[in-house]
C-alpha positions, 0 to 999 in steps of 0.5 A: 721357835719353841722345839720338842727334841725327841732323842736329844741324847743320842748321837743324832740328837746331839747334833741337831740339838746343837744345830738348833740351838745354834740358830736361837731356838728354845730346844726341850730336849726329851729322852729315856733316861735324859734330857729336860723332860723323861719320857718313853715315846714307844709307850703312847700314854707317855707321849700323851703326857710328854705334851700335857707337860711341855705345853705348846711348841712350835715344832717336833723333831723326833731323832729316835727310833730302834730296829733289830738287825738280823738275817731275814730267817731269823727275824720273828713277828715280835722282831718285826713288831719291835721295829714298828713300835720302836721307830714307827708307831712311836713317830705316829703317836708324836703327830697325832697326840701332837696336833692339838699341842704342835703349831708348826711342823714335825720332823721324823726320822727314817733312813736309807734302807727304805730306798737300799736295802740291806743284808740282816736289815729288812725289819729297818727297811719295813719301818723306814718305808712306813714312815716314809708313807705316813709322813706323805699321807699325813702331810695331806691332813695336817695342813697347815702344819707341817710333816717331813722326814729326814732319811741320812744314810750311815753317819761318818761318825758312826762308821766304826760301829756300825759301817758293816752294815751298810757296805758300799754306801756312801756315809753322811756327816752328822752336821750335814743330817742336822742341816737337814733337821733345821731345813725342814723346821725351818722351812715351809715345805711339807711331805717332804724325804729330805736325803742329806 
């Protein structure tokens, strides 16, 4: 399969990355300031002509998306609508500037803290739950293409950074996130929250 890899060169995106190309598939990997081809995804027109210059593919998988992390007290609107624009409206202009170029399925990004919240994270919690109810709405317009998300808790390689913010919780390996990437790429289930 030909795949469109949104947030190739971060840590998440390394790993499926390499999971994908692992199983053979041709992977176009997209970032800021890297990858094959440069783009902004919270920018719309530049999704818009991220397609016009990838062409088809088969598959999305979108490995991106940035929230603040703060006490709830001192998170303003443009916090909160950073959030929204940085890892929600970002994934929605994937799937609808996507339909007329993605021939399979997307694969969006959300995480834990739609289901657990967390101190300092309620912007990320309002962002996650949204894509999580986009991707179920979607999923019942799009068919026969596909729509899933991928919702991973801390990642073990992360710990270091970023494992105070999620005490208690269990962390994930980021093979077992990627697993779930090519799950639902490869897969034909829609509407689905895959939790590795």
């Amino acid at each position: 399969m030909r795949i469109l890899l949104v947030g190739a060169t971060g840590l998440l995106g390394t790993a499926v990355h390499q999971a994908l190309a692992e199983r053979k598939h041709d992977v176009v990997t997209v970032a800021r300031t890297g990858g094959d081809l440069r783009f902004d995804v919270t920018d719309p027109a530049q999704v818009a002509e991220l397609y016009r210059t990838a062409g088809q593919v088969d598959a999305v998988a979108s490995a991106a998306g940035h929230v603040p992390f703060k006490p709830l007290r001192d998170l303003t609107i443009a916090d909160h609508q950073a959030g929204l624009t940085g890892k929600v409206l970002s994934q929605v202009a994937l799937v609808r500037e996507g339909l007329a170029h993605v021939t399979e399925s997307f694969t969006l990004i959300t995480g834990v803290l739609a289901r657990e919240p967390v101190v300092t994270g309620a912007a990320a919690s309002l962002a996650n739950g949204a894509v999580e109810a986009f991707v179920r709405a979607a999923a019942i317009e799009i068919a026969p293409q596909r729509i899933n998300a991928v919702s991973p808790t801390v990642f073990t390689e992360a710990l270091d950074v970023y494992g105070d913010y999620f005490p208690g919780m269990k962390p994930v390996p980021l093979a077992d996130v990627a697993r779930a990437y090519v799950r639902s790429i490869e897969g034909r289930q829609t509407g689905q929250v895959y939790v590795p």
